[in-house]
C-alpha positions in Angstrom: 22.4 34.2 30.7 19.2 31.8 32.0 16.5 31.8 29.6 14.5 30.7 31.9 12.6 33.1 34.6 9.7 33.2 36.6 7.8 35.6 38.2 6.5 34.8 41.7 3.3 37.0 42.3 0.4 36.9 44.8 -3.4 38.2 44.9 -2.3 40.8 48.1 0.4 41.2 50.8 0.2 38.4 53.4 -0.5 35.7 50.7 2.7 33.6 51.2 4.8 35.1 48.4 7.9 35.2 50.7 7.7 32.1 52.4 7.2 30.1 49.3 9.8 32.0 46.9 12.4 30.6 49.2 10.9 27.5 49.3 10.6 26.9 45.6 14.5 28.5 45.5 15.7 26.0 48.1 13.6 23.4 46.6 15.6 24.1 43.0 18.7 24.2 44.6 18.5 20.7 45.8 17.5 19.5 42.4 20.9 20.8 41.2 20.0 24.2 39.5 21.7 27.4 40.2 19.4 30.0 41.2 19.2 34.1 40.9 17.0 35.8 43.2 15.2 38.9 42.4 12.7 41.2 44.3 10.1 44.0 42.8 10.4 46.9 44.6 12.9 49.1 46.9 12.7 45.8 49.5 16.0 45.4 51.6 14.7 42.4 53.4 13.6 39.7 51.0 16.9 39.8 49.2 19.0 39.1 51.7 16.6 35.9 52.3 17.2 35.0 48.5 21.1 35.8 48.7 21.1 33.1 51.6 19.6 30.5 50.0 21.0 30.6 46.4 24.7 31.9 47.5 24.2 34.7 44.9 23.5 38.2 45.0 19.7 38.8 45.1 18.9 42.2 43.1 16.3 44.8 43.1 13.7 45.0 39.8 12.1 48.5 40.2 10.5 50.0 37.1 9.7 53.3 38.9 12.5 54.2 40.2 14.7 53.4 37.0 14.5 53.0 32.9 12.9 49.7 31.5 16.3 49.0 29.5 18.2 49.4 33.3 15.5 47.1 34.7 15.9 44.6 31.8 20.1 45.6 32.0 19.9 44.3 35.5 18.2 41.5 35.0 20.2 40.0 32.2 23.6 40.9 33.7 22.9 39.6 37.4 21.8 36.1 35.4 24.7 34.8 34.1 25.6 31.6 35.2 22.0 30.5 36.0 19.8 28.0 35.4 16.8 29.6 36.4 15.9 33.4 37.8 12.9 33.8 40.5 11.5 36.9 40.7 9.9 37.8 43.6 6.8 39.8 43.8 5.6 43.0 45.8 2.4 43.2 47.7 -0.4 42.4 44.8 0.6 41.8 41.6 -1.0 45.0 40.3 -0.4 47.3 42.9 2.4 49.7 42.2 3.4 53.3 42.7 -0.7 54.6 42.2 -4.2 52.5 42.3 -4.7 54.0 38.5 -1.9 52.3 37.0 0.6 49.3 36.5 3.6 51.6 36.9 6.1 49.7 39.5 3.9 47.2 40.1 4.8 43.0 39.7 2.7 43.2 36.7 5.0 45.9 35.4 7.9 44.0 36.1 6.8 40.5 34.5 5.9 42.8 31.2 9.0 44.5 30.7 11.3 41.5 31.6 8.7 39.3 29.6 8.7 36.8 32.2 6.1 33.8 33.1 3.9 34.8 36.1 2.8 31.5 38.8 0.2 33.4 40.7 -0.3 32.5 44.4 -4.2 32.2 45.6 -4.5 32.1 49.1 -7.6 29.8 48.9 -8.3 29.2 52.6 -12.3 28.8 52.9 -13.1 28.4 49.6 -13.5 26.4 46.3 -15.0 27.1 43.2 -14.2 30.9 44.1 -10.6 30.4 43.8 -10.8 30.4 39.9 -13.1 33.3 39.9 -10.4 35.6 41.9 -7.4 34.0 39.1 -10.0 34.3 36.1 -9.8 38.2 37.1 -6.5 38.7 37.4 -6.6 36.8 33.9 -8.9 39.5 32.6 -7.5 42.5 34.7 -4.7 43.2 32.1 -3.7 41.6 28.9 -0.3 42.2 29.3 1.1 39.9 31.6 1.2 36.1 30.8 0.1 34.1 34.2 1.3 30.4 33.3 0.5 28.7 36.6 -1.2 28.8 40.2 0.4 27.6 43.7 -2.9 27.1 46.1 -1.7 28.0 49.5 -3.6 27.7 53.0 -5.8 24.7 51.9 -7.2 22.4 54.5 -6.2 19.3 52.9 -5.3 17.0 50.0 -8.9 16.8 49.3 -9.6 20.6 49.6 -6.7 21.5 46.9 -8.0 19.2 44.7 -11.4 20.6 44.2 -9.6 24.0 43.6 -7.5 22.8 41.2 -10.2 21.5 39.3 -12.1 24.4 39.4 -9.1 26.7 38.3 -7.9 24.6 35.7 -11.5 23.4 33.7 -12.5 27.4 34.5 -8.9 29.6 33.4 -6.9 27.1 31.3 -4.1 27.0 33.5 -2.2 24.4 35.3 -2.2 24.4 39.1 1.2 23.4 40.5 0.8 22.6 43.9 -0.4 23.7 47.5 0.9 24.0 50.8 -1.8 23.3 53.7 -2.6 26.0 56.0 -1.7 24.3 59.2 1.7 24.4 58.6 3.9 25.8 60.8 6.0 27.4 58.8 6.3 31.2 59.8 9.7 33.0 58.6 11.7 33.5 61.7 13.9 36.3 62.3 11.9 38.3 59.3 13.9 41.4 60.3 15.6 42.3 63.6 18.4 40.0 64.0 18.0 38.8 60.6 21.8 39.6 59.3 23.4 37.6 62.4 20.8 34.7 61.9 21.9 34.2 58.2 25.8 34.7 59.2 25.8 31.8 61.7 23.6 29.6 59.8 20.6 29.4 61.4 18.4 29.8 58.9 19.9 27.0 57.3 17.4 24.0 58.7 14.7 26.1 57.9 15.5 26.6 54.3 15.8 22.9 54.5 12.8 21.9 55.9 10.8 24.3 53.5 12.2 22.7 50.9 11.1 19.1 51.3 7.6 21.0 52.3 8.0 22.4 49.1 9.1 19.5 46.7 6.5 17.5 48.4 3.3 19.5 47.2 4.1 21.5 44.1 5.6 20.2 41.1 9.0 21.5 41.0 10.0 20.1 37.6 7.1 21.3 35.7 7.7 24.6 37.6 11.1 24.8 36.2 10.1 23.3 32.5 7.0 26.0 32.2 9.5 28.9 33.1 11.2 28.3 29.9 11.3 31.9 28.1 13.0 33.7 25.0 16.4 36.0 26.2 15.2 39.7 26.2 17.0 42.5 25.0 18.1 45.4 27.6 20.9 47.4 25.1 23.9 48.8 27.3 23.6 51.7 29.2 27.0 51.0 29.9 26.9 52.2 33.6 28.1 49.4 35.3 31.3 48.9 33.0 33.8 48.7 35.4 36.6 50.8 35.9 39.9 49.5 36.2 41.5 52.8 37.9 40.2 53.0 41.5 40.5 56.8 42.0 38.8 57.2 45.5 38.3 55.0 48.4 34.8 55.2 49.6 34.1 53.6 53.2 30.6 51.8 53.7 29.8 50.9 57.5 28.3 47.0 57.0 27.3 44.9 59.8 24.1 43.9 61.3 23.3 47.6 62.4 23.8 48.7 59.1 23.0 46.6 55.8 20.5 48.2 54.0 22.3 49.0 50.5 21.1 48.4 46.8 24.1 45.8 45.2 23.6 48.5 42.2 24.2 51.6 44.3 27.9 49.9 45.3 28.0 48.6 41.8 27.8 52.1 40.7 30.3 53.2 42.6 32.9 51.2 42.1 31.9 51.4 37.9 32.5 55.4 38.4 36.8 55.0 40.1 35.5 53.9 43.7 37.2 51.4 45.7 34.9 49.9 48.4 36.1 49.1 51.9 33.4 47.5 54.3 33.9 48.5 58.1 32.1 47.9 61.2 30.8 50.2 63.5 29.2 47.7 65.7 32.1 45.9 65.9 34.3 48.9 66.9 36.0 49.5 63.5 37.1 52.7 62.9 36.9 54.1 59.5 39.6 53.2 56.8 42.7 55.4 56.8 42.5 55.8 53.1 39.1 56.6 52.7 38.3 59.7 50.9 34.4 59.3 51.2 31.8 57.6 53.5 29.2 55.7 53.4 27.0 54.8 56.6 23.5 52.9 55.3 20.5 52.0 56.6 19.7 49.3 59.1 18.6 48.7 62.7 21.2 51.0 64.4 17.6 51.1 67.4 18.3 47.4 68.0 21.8 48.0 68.6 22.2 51.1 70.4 23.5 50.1 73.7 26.6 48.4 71.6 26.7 51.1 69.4 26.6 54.2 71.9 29.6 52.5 73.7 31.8 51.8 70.9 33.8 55.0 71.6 36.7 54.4 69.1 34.3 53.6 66.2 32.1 57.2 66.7 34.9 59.3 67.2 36.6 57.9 64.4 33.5 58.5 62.3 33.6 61.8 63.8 36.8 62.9 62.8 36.2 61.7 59.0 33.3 63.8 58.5 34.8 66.5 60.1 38.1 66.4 58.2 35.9 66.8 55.1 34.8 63.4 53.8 31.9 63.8 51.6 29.3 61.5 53.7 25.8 60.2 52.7 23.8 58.9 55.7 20.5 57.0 54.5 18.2 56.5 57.7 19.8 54.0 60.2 23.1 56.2 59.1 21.2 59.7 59.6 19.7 57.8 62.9 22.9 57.1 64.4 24.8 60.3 63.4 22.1 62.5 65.7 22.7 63.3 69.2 20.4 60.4 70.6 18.2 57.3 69.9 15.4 56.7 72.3 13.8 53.1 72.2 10.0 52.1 72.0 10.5 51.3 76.2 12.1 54.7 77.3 15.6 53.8 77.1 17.7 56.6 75.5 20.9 55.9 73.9 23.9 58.7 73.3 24.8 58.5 69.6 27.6 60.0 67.5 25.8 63.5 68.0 27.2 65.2 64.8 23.7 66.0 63.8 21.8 68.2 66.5 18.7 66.6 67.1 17.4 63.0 68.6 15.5 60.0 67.0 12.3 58.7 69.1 11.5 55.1 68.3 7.7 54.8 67.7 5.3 51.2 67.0 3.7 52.7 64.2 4.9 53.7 60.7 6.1 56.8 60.1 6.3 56.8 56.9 6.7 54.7 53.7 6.5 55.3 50.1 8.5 56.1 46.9 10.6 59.6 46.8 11.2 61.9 44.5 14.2 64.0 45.5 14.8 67.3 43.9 18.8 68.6 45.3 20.0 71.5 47.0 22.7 74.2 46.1 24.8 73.0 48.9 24.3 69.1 48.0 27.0 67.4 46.9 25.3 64.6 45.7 21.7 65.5 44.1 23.0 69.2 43.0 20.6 71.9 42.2 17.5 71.2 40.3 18.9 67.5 39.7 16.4 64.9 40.9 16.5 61.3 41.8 14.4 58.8 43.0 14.9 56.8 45.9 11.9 55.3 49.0 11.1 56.0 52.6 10.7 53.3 55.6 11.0 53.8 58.7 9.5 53.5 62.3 11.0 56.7 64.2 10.8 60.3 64.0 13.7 63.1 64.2 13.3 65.8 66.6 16.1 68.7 65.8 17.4 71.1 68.2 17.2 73.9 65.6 16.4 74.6 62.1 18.9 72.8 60.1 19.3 73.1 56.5 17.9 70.6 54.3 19.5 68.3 51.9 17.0 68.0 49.9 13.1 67.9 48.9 11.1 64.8 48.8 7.4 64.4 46.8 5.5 61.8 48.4 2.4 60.7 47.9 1.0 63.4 50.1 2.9 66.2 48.7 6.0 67.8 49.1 8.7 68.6 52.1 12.2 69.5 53.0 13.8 66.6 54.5 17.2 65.2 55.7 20.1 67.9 56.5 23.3 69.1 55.4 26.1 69.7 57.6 29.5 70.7 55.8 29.9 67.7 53.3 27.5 65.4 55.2 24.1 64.9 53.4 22.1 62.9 55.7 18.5 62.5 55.6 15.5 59.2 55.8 15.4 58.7 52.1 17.4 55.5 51.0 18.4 57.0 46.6 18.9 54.4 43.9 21.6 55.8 42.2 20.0 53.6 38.8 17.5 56.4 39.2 20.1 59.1 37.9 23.6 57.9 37.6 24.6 61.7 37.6 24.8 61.1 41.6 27.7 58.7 41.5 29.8 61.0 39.4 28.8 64.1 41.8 29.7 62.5 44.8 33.1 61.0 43.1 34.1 64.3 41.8 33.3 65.3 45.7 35.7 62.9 47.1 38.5 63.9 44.2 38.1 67.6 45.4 38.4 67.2 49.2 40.8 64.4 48.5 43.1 67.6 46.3 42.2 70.1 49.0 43.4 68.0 52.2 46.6 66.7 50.0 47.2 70.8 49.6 46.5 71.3 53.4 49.3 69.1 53.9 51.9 69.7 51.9 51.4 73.5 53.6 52.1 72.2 56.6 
C-alpha cells in the first residue's frame, strides 16, 4: 500500500476543494503516478469525479458513521497499487457531525489516518490576512498536522506572492501554489447528468485542461514529495474477506437514474455469499431471473421520469420480484420510484412503479440533510429490532402517502427523532441511504433473508 497520502482540506464549503482535488489528481496522473481517491463524508458525488479521473474506485472515509480501525481498514486496503492517496475534504476542515466537536469532521479523518493536511485559503481580497485565517486553523487543534497551503481566487501573480510571504514568514509552512480567480473553471455537470457525462467522455478535456491549470501554478512535485507519510496500522476486522461460495444473487438497479451506492455496501455483500448483478431500469432491463434479492439505490430517478414511467417491461418486472418475495431495500431515488408518482419542480407528474401508495413532489429547497441514526423494526428484515445502524439523508422532495403505512424504521436527526421509510411485505424502503460499515449485522440479516425466501419459493415449487 502507498505510504504516501494527503489530505485535501478547505477553510469552508465553496472554497475550491473539489475543483482542485481533481485537478491535483489529473495533474499526478500525467506525471505518471497512480492515484486513489478518497472523500470525507457520506458524499456520492465527488467520488464518482475521483473514480473518473484516476480509473480507480474512489471510497468513502467517514469516522461517524463507522469504527476508526474500519476507516483506517478502508483506507489501507483500497491503496494498494498506489503511488499516492488524495483525500478529499468535507465542507471546513473542522466541521463534522456537531459545532462542539471534531467527530466526522476532515480533521477527524487526517488524525485517525495520520495523514498530511494542504489547507486551501480562498484568499480573494486580501493579504496579510490570509496567514492569520491559516495561523488559526494551526492553533485550532493540535492534532492535525497542516503541511502546506494552495491560495486560490488570487488576482494575480503579484497578489499570491504577497500571501505567500505573509503565510510562510507568519505559520512556517510552505505555500504550494494558487489558482487566479478569473478562471473559468466551474465543474460542469456537478450532478444531474453527471453519470452519462463521465460514460461518454466528456469530462475528459476538462480534466485535461485543469490539469495543465494545475501543474502550471502549484508545485506538483513538492506536493507529492511532502505527502510522504509512515503506513498506519488498521488490524482486520475481517469483513471484507471475500467469500468464495456465492449463496444468493442479489440484483442492484445501476444506471444514470440510479448510482448512488457506497463501493463498501456492495463490498459487503458480496464478502457475506452475494453475487452482484447490475441491471438497468432506465434502460428497460428487467430484473435477473436468478436474483433472490434486490437492490434499487439512490439517484436522480426526478430527472428521468418520463423514460422511466414508460419503460413498462422494466416496472412490471420490478413488480413481480418484490411481489414474489424478494427481500428489497429501496434507498431514496429507489423509495422515489417505487411510489405511485413523481411530480417535477414544473408540474409535470410522472406514473411510477406504484408499489408503494403514496406520491413524491419535487421541491427547490432541501428537505432534508444530515446523518441518521436508524434504530429497526420487528418486521425489518434488514435493521431487526432494537439493532441500529447509521446511515445519511439528502434529498430535494417530499413523500405524500395515501395512508398510514408502517414504518421501516426510526431515524435521530439532528432535530430529534421520527418514523420514516415503509415496509411492505419484504420491501424496506425509506430516504435514508445505511452504510452497512456502520453495523455489518445488516448484510448477514438481509442474506439470511434472501436464503429463507429463496427455501420457501424452492418449496412452493416443488408443491406444485
Amino acid at each position: 500500500m502507498s505510504d504516501r497520502r494527503l489530505v485535501i482540506a478547505g477553510t469552508g464549503s465553496g472554497v475550491g476543494k473539489t475543483t482542485l482535488t481533481i485537478g491535483i489528481m489529473a495533474a499526478l496522473q500525467k506525471k505518471g503516478y497512480t492515484v486513489q481517491g478518497f472523500k470525507c463524508g457520506p458524499d456520492y458525488i465527488d467520488p464518482t469525479y475521483h473514480t473518473a479521473v484516476t480509473g480507480r474506485t474512489s471510497r468513502n472515509l467517514d469516522s461517524w458513521m463507522f469504527e476508526h480501525d474500519i476507516v483506517r481498514e478502508i483506507l489501507n486496503k483500497a491503496s494498494v497499487g498506489a503511488d499516492i492517496s488524495i483525500i478529499e475534504g468535507v465542507m471546513g476542515f473542522f466541521d463534522g457531525k456537531n459545532p462542539l466537536s471534531n467527530t466526522g469532521s476532515t480533521a477527524e479523518i487526517s488524525m485517525i489516518t495520520e495523514s498530511p493536511v494542504l489547507l486551501i485559503v480562498n484568499c480573494a481580497s486580501m493579504a496579510r490576512s490570509a496567514a492569520a485565517i491559516v495561523k488559526g486553523f494551526q492553533a485550532f487543534s493540535t492534532g492535525p498536522n497542516i503541511i502546506g497551503v494552495i491560495a486560490n481566487q488570487v488576482g494575480s501573480e503579484g497578489h499570491y506572492k504577497i500571501v505567500k510571504a505573509a503565510i510562510e514568514q507568519e505559520c512556517d509552512v510552505p505555500v504550494m501554489g494558487y489558482m487566479k480567480r478569473e478562471l473559468d473553471i466551474d465543474i460542469p455537470s456537478r450532478h444531474l447528468g453527471l453519470i452519462p457525462a463521465i460514460e461518454r467522455g466528456e469530462l475528459e478535456p476538462f480534466f485535461d485542461k485543469l490539469a495543465h491549470l494545475v501543474m502550471e501554478t502549484i508545485d506538483i512535485e513538492q506536493l507529492y514529495l511532502m505527502a510522504k507519510t509512515s503506513t498506519i496500522s488498521s488490524g482486520n476486522s475481517g469483513i471484507f474477506q471475500s467469500s468464495s461460495k456465492k449463496d444468493v444473487c442479489i440484483a442492484v438497479a445501476k444506471d444514470a437514474a440510479f448510482n448512488f451506492y457506497y463501493q463498501e455496501n456492495l463490498e459487503l455483500l458480496e464478502a457475506n455469499g452475494a453475487n452482484i448483478k447490475y441491471f438497468s431500469p432506465l434502460k428497460g432491463d428487467e430484473v435477473p431471473l436468478d436474483a433472490d434479492g434486490l437492490y434499487l439505490g439512490g439517484g436522480f430517478p426526478e430527472e428521468f421520469a418520463d423514460e422511466l414511467s414508460r419503460n413498462e417491461i422494466a416496472i412490471k418486472s420490478i413488480r413481480n420480484a418484490i411481489a414474489k418475495g424478494l427481500p428489497t431495500l429501496a434507498e431514496c431515488g429507489g423509495f422515489m420510484f417505487l411510489s405511485k408518482s413523481i411530480e417535477t419542480t414544473s408540474g409535470e407528474k410522472y406514473p411510477m412503479a406504484g408499489l408503494i401508495p403514496g406520491r413524491i413532489k419535487m421541491q427547490k429547497k432541501l428537505a432534508a440533510l444530515g446523518y441518521r441514526e436508524i434504530t429497526g423494526t420487528e418486521r425489518n428484515f434488514l435493521v431487526k429490532d432494537c439493532e441500529q445502524a447509521k446511515g445519511h439523508e439528502f434529498h430535494y422532495s417530499t413523500f405524500e402517502p395515501d395512508n398510514v403505512l408502517p414504518h421501516a424504521y426510526e431515524a435521530k436527526g439532528r432535530f430529534g427523532s421520527k418514523k420514516e421509510g415503509c415496509i411492505i411485505g419484504n420491501l424496506v424502503a425509506g430516504y435514508t441511504h445505511f452504510h452497512f460499515a456502520s453495523n455489518p449485522k445488516l448484510v448477514e440479516n438481509w442474506i439470511n433473508a434472501c436464503l429463507k425466501q429463496k427455501k420457501l419459493m424452492g418449496q412452493e415449487t416443488y408443491q406444485q
